[in-house]
N, C-alpha and C positions, 0 to 999 in steps of 0.2 A: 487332361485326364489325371484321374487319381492315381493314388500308387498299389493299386490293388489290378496289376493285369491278371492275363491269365489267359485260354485260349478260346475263342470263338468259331462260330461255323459261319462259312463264306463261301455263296455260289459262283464260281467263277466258270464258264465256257461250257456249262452244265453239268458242273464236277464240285461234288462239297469238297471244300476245303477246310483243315482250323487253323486260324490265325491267330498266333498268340502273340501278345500285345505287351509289350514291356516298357513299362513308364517310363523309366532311365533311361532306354535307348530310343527316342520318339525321333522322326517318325515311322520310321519303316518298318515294317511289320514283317515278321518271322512267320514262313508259310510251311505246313503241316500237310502230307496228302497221306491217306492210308494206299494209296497207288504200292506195286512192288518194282518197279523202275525206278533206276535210278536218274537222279531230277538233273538237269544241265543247272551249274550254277551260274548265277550271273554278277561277276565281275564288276559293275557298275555301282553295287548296291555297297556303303561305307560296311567299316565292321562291323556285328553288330552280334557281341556275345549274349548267349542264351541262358540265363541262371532258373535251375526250377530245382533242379534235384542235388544236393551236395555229395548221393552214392555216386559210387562208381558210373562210368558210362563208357559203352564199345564204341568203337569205328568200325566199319567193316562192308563192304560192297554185299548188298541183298541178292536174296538167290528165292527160287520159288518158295521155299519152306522159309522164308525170314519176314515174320508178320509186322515189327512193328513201325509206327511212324515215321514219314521222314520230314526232315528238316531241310527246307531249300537255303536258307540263308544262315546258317552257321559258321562261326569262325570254329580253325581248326583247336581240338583240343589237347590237352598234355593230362594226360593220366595217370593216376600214381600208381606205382608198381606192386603195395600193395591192396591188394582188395579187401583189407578187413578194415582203412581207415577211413574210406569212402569220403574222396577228397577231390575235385577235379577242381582244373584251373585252365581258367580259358586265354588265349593268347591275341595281342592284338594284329594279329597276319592280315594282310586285306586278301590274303587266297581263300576261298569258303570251302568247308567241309563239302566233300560229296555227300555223306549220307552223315548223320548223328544219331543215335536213336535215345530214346528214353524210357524210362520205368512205366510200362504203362498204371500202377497202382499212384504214381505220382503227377500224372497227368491228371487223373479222375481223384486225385485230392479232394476231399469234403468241403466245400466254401465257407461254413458258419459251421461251428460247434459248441458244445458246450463241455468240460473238463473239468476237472475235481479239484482243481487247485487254483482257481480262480469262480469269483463270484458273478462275475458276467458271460456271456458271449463272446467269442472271441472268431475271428475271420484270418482267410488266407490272404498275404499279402505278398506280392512279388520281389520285393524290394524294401527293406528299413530304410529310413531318413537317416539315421549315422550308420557308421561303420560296426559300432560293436556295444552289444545290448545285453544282459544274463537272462539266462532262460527264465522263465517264474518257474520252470518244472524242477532240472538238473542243476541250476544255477550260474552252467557252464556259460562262457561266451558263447556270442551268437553273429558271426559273420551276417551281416547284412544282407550281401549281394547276393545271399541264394534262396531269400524270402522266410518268413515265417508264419506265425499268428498270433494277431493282436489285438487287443480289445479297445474297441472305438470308444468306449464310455471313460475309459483310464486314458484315452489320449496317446503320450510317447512316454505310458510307465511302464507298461506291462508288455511282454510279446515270450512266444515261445518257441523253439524247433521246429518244424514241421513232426519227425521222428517222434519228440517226446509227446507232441501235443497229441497224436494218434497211437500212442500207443493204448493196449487193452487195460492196462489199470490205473488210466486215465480219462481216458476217452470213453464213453459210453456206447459209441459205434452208430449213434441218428447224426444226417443232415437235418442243420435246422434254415438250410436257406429258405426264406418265405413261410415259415412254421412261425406263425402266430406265438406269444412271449404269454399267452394268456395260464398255463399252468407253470409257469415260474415262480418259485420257493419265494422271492419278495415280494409276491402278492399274496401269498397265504393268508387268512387270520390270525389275529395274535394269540397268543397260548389262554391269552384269561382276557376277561371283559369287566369294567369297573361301576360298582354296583351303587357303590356309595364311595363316600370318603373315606379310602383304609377299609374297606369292602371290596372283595372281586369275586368272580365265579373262574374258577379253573376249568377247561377243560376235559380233564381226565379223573376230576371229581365231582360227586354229586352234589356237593354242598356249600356255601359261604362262606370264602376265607377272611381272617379278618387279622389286620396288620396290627405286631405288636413287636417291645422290645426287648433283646434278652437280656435279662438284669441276673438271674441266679444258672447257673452252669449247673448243665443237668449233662451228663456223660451216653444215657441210654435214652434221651431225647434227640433221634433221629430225622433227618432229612428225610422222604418218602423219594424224593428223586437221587441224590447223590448216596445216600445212606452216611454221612456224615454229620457229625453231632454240631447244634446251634453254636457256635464258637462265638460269636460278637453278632452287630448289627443288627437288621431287622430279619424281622422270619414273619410268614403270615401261618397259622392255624386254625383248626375249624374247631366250634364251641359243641360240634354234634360228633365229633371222635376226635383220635388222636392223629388224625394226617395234621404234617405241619411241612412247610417248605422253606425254604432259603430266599430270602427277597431272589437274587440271581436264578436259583432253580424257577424258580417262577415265571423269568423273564425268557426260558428256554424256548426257541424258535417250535415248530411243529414239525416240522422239517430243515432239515441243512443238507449241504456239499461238503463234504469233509473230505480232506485231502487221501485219508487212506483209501477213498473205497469211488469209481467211476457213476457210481446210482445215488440218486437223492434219497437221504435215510431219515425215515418217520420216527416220531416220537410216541412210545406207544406203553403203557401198564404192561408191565412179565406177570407171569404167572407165578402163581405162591408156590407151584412145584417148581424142584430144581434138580435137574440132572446130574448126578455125578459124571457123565462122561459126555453130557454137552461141555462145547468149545467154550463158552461163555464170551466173552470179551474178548475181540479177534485182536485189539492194539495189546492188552498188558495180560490178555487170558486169565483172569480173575473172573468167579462167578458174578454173574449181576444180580443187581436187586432189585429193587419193582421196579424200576422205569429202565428203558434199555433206546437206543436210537438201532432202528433195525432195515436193513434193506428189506423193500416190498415182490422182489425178484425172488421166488423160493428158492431158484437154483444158486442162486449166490450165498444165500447161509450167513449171512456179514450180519454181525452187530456192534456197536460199540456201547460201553456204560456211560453215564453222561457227564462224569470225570476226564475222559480219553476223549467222547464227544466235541469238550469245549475245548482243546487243544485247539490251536488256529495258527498260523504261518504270518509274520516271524513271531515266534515265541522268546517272551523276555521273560531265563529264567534266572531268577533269585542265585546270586552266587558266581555269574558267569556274565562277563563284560560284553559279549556278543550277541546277534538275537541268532535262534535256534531254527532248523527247518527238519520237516517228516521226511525219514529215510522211505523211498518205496521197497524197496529190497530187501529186509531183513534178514541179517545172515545169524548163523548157531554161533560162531565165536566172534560176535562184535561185544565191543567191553564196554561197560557203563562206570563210567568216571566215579560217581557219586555213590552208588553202594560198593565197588572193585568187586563185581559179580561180570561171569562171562556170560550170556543171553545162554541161555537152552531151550528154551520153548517158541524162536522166532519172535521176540518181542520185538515194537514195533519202538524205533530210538530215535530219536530227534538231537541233530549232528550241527556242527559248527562248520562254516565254510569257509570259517579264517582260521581258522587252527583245527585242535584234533580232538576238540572236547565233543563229548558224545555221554547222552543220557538216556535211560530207557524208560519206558512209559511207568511203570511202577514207581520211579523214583518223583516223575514229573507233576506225577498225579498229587502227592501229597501237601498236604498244608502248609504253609509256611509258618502260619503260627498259628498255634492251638491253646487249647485253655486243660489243666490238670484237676480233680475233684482237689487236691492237696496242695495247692498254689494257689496264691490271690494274684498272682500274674500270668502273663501270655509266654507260653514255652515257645521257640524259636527252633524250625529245623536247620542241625548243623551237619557236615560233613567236612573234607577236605583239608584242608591247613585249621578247622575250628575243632575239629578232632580232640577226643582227650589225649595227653601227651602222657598222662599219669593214668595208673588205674579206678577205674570207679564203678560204681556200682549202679543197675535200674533199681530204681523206687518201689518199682513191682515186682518183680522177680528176683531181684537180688544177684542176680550171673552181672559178667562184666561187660560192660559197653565197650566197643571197641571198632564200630560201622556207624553207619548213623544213626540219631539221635535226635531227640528233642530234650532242650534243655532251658533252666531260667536262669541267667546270669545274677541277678540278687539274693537265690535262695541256692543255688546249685542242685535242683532238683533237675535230673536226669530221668531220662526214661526211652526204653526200644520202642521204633513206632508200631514193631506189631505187640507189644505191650501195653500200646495205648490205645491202638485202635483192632487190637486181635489180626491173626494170622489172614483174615478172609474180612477185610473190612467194609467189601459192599455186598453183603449178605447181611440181611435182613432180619431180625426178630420173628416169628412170625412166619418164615417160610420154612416149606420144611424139603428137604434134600432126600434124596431116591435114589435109588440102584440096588438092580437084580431084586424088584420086589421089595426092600428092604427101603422101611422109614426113619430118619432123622429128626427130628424137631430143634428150629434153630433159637434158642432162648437166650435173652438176655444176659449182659453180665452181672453177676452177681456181686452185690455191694458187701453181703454178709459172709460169702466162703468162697473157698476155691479149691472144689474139687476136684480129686485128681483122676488124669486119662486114663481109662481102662489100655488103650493101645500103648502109648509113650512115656507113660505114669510119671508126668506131669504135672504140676497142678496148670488148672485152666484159669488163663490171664484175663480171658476176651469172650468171646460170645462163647457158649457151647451148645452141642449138640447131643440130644439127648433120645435115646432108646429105650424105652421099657428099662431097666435096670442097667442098662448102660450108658457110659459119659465118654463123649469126645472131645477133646479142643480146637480140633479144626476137621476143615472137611475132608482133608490128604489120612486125620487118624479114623474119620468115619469110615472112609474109604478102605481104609486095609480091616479095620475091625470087620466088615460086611464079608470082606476077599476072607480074611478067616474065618469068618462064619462063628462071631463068638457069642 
């Protein structure tokens, strides 16, 4: 027998029984009656401790009103005194328990699942081959002896809690025992189809893209999926408008499992309207631009922009000697190493589990190197110990750097990243922003001026937003300009 027991039904003397089956302890089998009598035990039979549930568990002689299972062959157990750390520990007595009972929701465990934090299938197993595994969820150890779940395709990598693996913003809540694998995200199609050499068809456009190289740094020649500017390598573009993509953006799945969210999230064109008082981007709450990955469940409301999207587990971030993993929990005062900003908005932060470093999506998302209209080099983002220690000045705005920063080490040209990439960097040219009625238009930066905010009086660094005779710089000064009705 493999190591995947569990409990079965057995007609014995014309009485179902379930008999659960425990690898480790072969061969005698632990018998289950929903009878409310209590069972004579018998004495004959070696120890044969029961591992299913790591909660708590009672002892206690059944009386009519006590519904649940009993256990004929149980060793006696030692309980911990308190109930909140949901601990038991089974003793090698060769006296058996009268009665044991157990969780019935851990009985009726789910056999095959599938969870957000793994890219396979993953089953309940009774028992680990070693003693002590990390969770792929919590990271925490994982006691062997009281079963998990783990994924037959990864072999002895992967396994998880039972606890974590079912929980609701993990877990998706289907059994897939004997569920056909036929609508699984790695058989989708691939995002584009190759039409010629350095030809494809996209997807989610009508036209011909055709692979080229970027040679001249163009600042307001944007990504259609990321909304960020061609910085190096290849990009493909169409000859019949101005959609142009990132080789990478390109290669964007149709759908993925992303760790924040239990539902498979589609790849889908936003709309040119944009809400001032939609959520936007549930990881870093930044509005999105035209392409968003979106749960297809309306009552879940989830989307991520495709920045936060490509985040994946372990993340190796730039700066930091550990790889990084998705908080599920996001609290108001967790601290982000890298900008010394406390979260307020529930942003979603991806944490170190060998130390205490901790980043939040806004900071993770950004570029590591980027290219300036005013540099013939690649500016470098710095933080941390690379900090200016003296004072200095952005290239654009003139105010002092003193957070992070993009900088070029041969020309010392500095610059804020929302001076280089505006306050709202994946908003779009071209959309336009709404509330109470009231229209935005979100325009280009401009190479020639920079007019200043009617709200913050300003001048505008980065994209603006524009009104009948009035100018915004970002969407927080569109937003109050509308609340004041100017």
């Amino acid at each position: 027998m493999d190591y995947d027991g569990g409990f079965h039904e057995v007609e014995k003397d014309g009485k179902l029984f379930l008999v659960y089956y425990h690898p480790k302890y072969q061969p005698i089998p632990q018998i289950e009656s929903p009878s409310s009598s209590i069972e004579v035990a018998n004495y004959d039979h070696p120890p044969q401790p029961l591992f299913l549930c790591p909660s708590v568990r009672r002892r206690k002689d059944c009386s009519s009103d006590f519904s649940p299972f009993l256990i004929k062959s149980s060793p006696d157990s030692v309980l911990s005194s308190n109930v909140d750390d949901h601990h038991t520990q089974l003793c090698s007595s060769q006296r058996m328990c009268r009665v044991s009972t157990h969780h019935q929701g851990c009985v009726e465990s789910p056999h095959t699942i599938r969870i957000s934090r793994h890219h396979h299938r993953i089953s309940r197993v009774s028992y680990l081959r070693y003693e002590k595994w990390p969770c792929g969820v919590c990271r925490q150890s994982i006691d062997g002896n009281y079963g998990a779940y783990t994924c037959k395709e990864c072999g002895d990598y992967y396994a998880v809690h039972s606890k974590c693996a079912l929980g609701k913003d993990v877990w998706d809540g289907e059994e897939l025992k004997g569920v056909p694998e036929k609508d699984d995200i790695a058989q989708d199609a691939p995002p584009f189809c190759e039409i010629s050499e350095g030809v494809v068809r996209y997807f989610l456009h009508d036209h011909h893209l055709r692979l080229e190289k970027n040679i001249l740094y163009d600042e307001n020649k944007l990504c259609e999926a990321c909304v960020m500017p061609i910085f190096e390598d290849e990009f493909y573009s169409c000859a019949e408008c101005d959609f142009i993509l990132h080789e990478t953006c390109l290669k964007s799945h149709r759908r993925i499992q992303h760790a924040l969210h239990p539902h498979p999230l589609t790849l889908k064109a936003n709309n040119k309207y944009v809400s001032l008082y939609s959520w936007g981007c549930r990881a870093c709450f930044r509005k999105c631009g035209d392409f968003v990955y979106e749960c297809p469940k309306q009552e879940c409301k989830f989307n991520l922009d495709l920045r936060c999207a490509l985040i994946s587990e372990p993340f190796d971030y730039q700066g930091h000697e550990h790889p990084l993993f998705l908080s599920l929990h996001s609290k108001e005062d967790e601290f982000c190493e890298v900008c010394c900003m406390w979260s307020k908005y529930r942003l979603s932060q991806l944490n170190c589990i060998k130390c205490t470093f901790s980043v939040c999506m806004r900071c993770a998302t950004l570029p590591y190197k980027v290219r300036y209209k005013n540099d013939k080099h690649f500016l470098t983002f710095s933080w941390g110990k690379e900090r200016c220690t003296e004072k200095y000045w952005c290239e654009e705005c003139e105010d002092i750097v003193d957070k992070i920063f993009y900088w070029c080490n041969d020309c010392c040209t500095i610059l804020h990243t929302d001076c280089l990439f505006s306050q709202d960097p994946y908003l779009k040219p071209g959309q336009v922003l709404i509330g109470r009625g009231k229209e935005f238009q979100i325009l280009a930066k401009s190479n020639t001026s920079r007019p200043i905010c009617h709200y913050c009086k300003k001048h505008c660094q980065g994209k603006r937003f524009a009104r009948d005779n009035l100018t915004a710089c970002s969407k927080d000064c569109a937003r109050d300009i509308i609340l004041l009705k100017l």
